[in-house]
C-alpha positions as CSV (number, residue, x, y, z in Angstrom):
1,X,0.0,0.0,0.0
2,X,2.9,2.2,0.9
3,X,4.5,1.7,-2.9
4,X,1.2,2.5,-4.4
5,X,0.6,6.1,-2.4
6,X,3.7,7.8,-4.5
7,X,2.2,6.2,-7.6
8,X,-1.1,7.7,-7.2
9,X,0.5,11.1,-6.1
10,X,2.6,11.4,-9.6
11,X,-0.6,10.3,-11.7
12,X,-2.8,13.1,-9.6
13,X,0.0,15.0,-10.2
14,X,0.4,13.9,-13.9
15,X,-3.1,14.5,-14.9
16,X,-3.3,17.8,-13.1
17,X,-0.6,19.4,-15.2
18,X,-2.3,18.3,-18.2
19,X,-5.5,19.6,-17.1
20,X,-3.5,23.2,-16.3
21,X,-1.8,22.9,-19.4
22,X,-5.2,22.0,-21.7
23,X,-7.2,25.1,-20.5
24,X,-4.7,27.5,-22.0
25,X,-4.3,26.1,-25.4
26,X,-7.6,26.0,-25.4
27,X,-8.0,29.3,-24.4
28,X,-5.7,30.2,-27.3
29,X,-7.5,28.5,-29.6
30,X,-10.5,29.4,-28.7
31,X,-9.2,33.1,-28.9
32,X,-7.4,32.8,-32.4
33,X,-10.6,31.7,-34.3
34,X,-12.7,34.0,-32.6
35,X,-10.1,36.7,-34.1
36,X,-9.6,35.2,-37.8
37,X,-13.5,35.6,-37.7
38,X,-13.5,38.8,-37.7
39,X,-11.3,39.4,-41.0
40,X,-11.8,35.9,-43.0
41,X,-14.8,37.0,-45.4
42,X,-12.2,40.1,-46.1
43,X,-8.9,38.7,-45.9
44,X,-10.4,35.8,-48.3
45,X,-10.6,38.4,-50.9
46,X,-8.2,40.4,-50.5
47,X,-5.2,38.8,-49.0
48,X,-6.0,35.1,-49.8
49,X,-2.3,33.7,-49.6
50,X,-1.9,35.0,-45.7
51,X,-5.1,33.9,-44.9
52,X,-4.3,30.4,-46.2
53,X,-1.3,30.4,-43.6
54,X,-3.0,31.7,-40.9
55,X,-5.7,29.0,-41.4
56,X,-3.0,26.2,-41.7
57,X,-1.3,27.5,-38.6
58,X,-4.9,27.5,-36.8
59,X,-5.3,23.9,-38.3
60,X,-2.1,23.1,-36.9
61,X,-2.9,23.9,-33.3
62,X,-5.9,22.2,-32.9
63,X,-4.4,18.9,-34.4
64,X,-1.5,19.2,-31.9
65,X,-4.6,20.1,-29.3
66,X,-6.1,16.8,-30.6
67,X,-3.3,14.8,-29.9
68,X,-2.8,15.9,-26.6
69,X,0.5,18.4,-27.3
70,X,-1.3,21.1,-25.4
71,X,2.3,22.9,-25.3
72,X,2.4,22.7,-29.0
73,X,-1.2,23.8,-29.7
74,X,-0.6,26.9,-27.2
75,X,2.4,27.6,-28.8
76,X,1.2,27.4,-32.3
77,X,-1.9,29.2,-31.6
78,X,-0.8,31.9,-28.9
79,X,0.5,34.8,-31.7
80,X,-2.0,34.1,-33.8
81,X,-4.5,36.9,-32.6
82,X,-1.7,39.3,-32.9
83,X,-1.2,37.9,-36.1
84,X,-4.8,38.8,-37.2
85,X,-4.1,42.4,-36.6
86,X,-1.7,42.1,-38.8
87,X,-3.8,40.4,-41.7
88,X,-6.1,43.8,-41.2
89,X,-3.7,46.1,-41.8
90,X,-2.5,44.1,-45.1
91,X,-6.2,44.1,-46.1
92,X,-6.6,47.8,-45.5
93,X,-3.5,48.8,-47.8
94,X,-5.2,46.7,-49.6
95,X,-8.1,48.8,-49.5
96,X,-6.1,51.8,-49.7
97,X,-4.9,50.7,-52.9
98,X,-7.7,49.8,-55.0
99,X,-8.2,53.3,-56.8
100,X,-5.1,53.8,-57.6
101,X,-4.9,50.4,-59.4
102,X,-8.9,51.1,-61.1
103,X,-7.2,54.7,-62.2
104,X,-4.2,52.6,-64.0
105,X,-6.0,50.0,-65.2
106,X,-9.1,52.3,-66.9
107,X,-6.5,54.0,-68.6
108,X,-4.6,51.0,-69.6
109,X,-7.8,48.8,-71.0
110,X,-9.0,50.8,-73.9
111,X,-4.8,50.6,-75.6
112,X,-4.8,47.1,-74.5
113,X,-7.5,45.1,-75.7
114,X,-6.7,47.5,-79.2
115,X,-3.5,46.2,-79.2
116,X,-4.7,42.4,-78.4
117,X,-7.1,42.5,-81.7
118,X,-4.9,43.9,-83.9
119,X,-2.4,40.9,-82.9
120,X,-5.3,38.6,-83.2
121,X,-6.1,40.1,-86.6
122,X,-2.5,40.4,-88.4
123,X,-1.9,36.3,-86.5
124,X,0.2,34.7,-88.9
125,X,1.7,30.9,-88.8
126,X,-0.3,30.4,-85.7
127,X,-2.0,27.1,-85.4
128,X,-5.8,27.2,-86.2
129,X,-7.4,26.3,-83.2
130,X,-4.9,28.8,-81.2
131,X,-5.8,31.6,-83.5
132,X,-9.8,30.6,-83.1
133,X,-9.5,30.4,-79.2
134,X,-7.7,34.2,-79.1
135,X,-10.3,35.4,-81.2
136,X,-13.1,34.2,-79.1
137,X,-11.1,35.9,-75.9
138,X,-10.7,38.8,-77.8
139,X,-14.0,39.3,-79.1
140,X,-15.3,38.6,-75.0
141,X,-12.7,41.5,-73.7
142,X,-15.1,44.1,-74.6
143,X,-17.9,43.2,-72.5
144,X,-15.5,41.5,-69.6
145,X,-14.6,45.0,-69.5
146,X,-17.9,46.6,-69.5
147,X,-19.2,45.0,-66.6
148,X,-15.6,46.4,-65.5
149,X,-16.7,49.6,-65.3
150,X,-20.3,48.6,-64.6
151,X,-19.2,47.5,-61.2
152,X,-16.5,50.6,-60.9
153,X,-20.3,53.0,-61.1
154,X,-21.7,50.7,-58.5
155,X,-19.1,51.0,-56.1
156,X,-18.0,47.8,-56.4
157,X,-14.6,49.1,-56.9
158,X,-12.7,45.1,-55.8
159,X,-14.9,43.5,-58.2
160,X,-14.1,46.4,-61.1
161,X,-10.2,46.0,-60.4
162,X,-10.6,42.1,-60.5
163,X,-12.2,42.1,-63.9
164,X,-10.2,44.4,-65.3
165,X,-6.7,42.5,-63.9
166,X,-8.5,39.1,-65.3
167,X,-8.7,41.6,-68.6
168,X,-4.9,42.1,-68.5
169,X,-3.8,38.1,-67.4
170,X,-6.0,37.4,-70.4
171,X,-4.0,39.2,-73.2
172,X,-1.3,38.6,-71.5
173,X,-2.0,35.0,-72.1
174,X,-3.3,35.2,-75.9
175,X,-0.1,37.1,-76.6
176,X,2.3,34.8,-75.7
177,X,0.1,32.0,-77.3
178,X,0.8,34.3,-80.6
179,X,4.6,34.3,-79.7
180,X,3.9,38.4,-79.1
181,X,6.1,39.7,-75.8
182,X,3.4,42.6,-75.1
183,X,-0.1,43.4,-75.7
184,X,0.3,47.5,-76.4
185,X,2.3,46.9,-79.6
């Protein structure tokens, strides 16, 4: 009986740390996904990368929660809501820089999807169904571009500067399948 007292101490003793330890990285967890849900709808659209890794790191602490590693899961999830603050101010400059890129791009569009058709239309040695694809991307750039500015007048100036990027990927893309370097030629 006298063997089996220490043994029961350290297993008290055993489970209580793990108890003390548990509460915090839960705590922490808890804490981080109550702050990534505040910024996730926004930080999904506009910084989608960091997001990603922020996500993973949250992923992260609650498998290491899961498999009992309550230091790693507090560790892993302790900066994290310092870490969200961060993710808002990305988004902001974000924000912040959205006219400026509408302003280049609206003045950029109209030179680019000129230059695009006319290396569509003077295509020469290009295989058929290459030529036939650009000309169909082409011919769609007008209206992509349209509802460009469409969304610019309804304030929906992420969506305008998305469609008008997608614009500029796009001839970027039919160029180089024409074996042009740039679209403004």
């Amino acid at each position: 009986m006298k063997k089996l007292i220490p043994v029961l101490f350290c297993v008290a003793f055993l489970a209580m740390s793990c108890s003390l330890s548990k509460t915090p990285a839960q705590l922490a967890i808890k804490t981080a996904e109550e702050a990534m849900n505040t910024v996730r709808n926004e930080a999904a659209k506009f910084v989608p990368e960091q997001l990603a890794e922020m996500e993973a790191a949250l992923a992260g602490a609650k498998q290491a929660f899961e498999k009992g590693d309550y230091k790693a899961a507090l560790a892993s999830a302790k900066d994290l809501p310092a870490k969200v603050q961060d993710l808002g101010t990305a988004i902001e400059a974000k924000k912040a820089a959205l006219p400026q890129d509408w302003k280049a791009l609206s003045a950029e569009m109209p030179k680019l999807i000129a230059g695009v058709k006319t290396a569509v239309a003077n295509a020469k040695g290009v295989d058929k169904s290459v030529l036939a694809d650009a000309k169909a991307a082409v011919n769609a750039m007008p209206g992509t571009w349209k509802q460009a500015q469409d969304e610019f007048k309804a304030g929906n100036l992420f969506e305008a500067v998305t469609k008008a990027s997608g614009i500029k990927e796009q001839a970027a893309k039919i160029m180089a399948s024409l074996g042009e370097n740039t679209a403004g030629k």
